[in-house]
N, C-alpha and C positions, 0 to 999 in steps of 0.2 A: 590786915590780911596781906600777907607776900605771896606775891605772882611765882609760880613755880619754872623755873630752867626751862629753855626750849627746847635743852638734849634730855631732858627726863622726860618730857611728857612721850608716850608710845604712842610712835605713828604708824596706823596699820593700811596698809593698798590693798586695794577691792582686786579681787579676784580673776575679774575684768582685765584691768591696767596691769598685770604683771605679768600675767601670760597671753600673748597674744593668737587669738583662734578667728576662725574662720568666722565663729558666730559674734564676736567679738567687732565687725567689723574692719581689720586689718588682713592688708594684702599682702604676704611675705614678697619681697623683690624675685623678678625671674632671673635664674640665673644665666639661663642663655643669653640673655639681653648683654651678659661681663663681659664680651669681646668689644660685642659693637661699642659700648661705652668704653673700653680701653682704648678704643682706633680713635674715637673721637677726642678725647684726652693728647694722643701722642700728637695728632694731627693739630689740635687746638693749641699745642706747645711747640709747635716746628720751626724752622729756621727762621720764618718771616715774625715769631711771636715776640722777638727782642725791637725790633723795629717795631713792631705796632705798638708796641708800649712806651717806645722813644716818641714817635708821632702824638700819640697820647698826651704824653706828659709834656710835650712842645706844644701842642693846642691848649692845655691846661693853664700853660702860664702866660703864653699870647693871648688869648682869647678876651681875657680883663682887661690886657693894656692895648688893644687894638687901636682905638684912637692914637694915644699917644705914640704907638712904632708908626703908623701912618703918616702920623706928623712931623718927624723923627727923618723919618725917609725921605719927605719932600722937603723938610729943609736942606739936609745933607744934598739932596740930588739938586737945590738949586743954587746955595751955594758952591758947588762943586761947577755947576756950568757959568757961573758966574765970576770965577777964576781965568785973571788973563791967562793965556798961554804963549 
């Protein structure tokens, strides 16, 4: 007995799931609401958004080797005072 194709077999959506109504439980979005969410959009993109992504991605990569820049640092700064002058 051969299993038949998963593109033949006819897949039918309940009546429910395809059109969405009020009794259906779905809440169509308001669309007043599309400024306010555009303001916050442009605002959440503004001049400081390239910098918080650079901070980011600078805490991202320090953050694992903390230890060892710590230790990195206090060597270099004690050797460094530890040079005659």
């Amino acid at each position: 007995m051969s299993m038949p194709s998963p593109l033949s077999i006819p897949m039918s959506i309940p009546m429910s799931m395809s059109t969405p109504t009020a009794s259906a439980g779905f809440d169509w979005p308001d669309p007043t609401h599309l400024r306010d969410h555009c303001r916050q959009c442009a605002f959440a993109l503004g001049p400081l958004h390239r910098v918080q992504c650079a901070a980011e991605s600078l805490h991202a990569f320090l953050t694992p080797r903390f230890v060892t820049l710590l230790t990195t640092v206090t060597v270099l700064l004690l050797a460094g005072l530890s040079l005659p002058v």
